[in-house]
N, C-alpha and C positions, 0 to 999 in steps of 0.2 A: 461419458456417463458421470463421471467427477463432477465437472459444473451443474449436470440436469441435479446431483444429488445435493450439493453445495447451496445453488440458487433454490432450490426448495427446503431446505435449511431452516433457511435464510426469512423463511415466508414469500416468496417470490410465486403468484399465484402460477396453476401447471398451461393455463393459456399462453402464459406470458412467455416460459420455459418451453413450450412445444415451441412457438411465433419464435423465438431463437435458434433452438435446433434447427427449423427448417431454414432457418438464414445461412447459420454457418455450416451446415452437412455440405451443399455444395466444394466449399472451400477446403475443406480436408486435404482432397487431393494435390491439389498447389501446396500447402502446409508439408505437408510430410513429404511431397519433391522436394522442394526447396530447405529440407533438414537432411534428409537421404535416408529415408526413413518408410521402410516399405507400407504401402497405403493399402490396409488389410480392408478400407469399404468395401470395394467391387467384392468382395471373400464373401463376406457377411451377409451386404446384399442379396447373393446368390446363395446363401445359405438358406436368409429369413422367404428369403422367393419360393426355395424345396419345401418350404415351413408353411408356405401359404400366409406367409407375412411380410410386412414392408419395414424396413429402422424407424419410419414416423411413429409406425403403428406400436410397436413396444415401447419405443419411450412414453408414446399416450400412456398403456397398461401399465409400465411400470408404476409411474405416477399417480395410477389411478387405484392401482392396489399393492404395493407396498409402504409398509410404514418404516418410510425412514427416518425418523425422529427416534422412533423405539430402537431401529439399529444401531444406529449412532450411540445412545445410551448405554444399550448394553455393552459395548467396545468402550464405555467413561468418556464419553463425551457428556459433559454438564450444561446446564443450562446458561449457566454465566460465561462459557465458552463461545454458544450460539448468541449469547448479547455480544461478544466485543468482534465476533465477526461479523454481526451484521451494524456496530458503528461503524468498522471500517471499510465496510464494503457498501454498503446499500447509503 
């Protein structure tokens, strides 16, 4: 959720941000075997499944209706903060 929050930021539009999510969600699992680091998807998964939802589908939601720009702000994040992260990232 850090990156989906980061790369929309960033201006990174939320098509672009979901087309990633669904790349790297697969890969988790290898990722946190190979650190030894318990891989809480299948939890979750089976969580948002009792919920009658999928992880796609709320990162879509989140994206679609929270305003993370305003949260960030109010925690002092500046705007001249989001310019030099996105010289050196994008």
């Amino acid at each position: 959720m850090i990156t989906i929050l980061l790369l929309s930021l960033l201006g990174v539009d939320d098509e672009h941000i979901i087309a990633d999510y669904l790349r790297s969600e697969p890969n988790l699992g290898p990722f946190y075997e190979h650190r030894g680091i318990t891989n809480m998807t299948p939890i979750i998964t089976d969580f948002m499944a009792e919920q009658g939802k999928t992880l796609p589908r709320v990162v879509v939601d989140t994206l679609r209706t929270f305003d993370r720009a305003a949260w960030m702000r109010e925690g002092g994040l500046e705007e001249e903060d989001l310019a030099t992260l996105r010289a050196r990232l994008l």
